[in-house]
N, C-alpha and C positions, 0 to 999 in steps of 0.2 A: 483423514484430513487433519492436518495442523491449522492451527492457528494460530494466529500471529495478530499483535499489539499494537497500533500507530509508532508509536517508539521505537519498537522493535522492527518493524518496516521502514523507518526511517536510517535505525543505523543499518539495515540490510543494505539500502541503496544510499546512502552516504548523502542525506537531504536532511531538511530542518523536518520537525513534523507539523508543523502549518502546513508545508508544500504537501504532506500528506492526505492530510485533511482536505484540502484544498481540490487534489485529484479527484479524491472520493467524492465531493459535495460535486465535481465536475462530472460524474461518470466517468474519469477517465481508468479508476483505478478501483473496481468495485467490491465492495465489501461483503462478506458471507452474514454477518448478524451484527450486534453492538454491544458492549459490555453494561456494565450496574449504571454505570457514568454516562452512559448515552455514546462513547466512543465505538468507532467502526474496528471492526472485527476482520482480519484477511484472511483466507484460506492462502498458503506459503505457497501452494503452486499456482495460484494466477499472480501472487507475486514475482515469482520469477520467469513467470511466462511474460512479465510486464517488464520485468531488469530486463531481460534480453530483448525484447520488441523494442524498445528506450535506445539498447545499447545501438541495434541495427540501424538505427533513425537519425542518432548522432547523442544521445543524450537524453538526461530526464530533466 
């Protein structure tokens, strides 16, 4: 499993990382654990299983 950084998920899917955070705090975009700083933490393949779910639907 990768992990992946708010930032780093935001430049993956080309969004500010509020909209990130935002997802997450929605359940829309759910996070594996949180780093030192209390930020959410993604495992890279429900990231892209979520880029492509996005892309199918019209958009993230």
């Amino acid at each position: 499993m990768s992990v992946m950084t708010v930032a780093e998920v935001a430049e993956f899917l080309g969004v500010q990382e509020l909209r990130i955070e935002r997802l997450e705090r929605e359940s829309l975009l759910i996070s594996k654990d949180k780093d030192e700083n209390g930020k959410p933490l993604f495992d890279r393949n429900v990231v892209e299983k979520y880029k492509e779910f996005a892309e199918r639907i019209g958009g993230i």
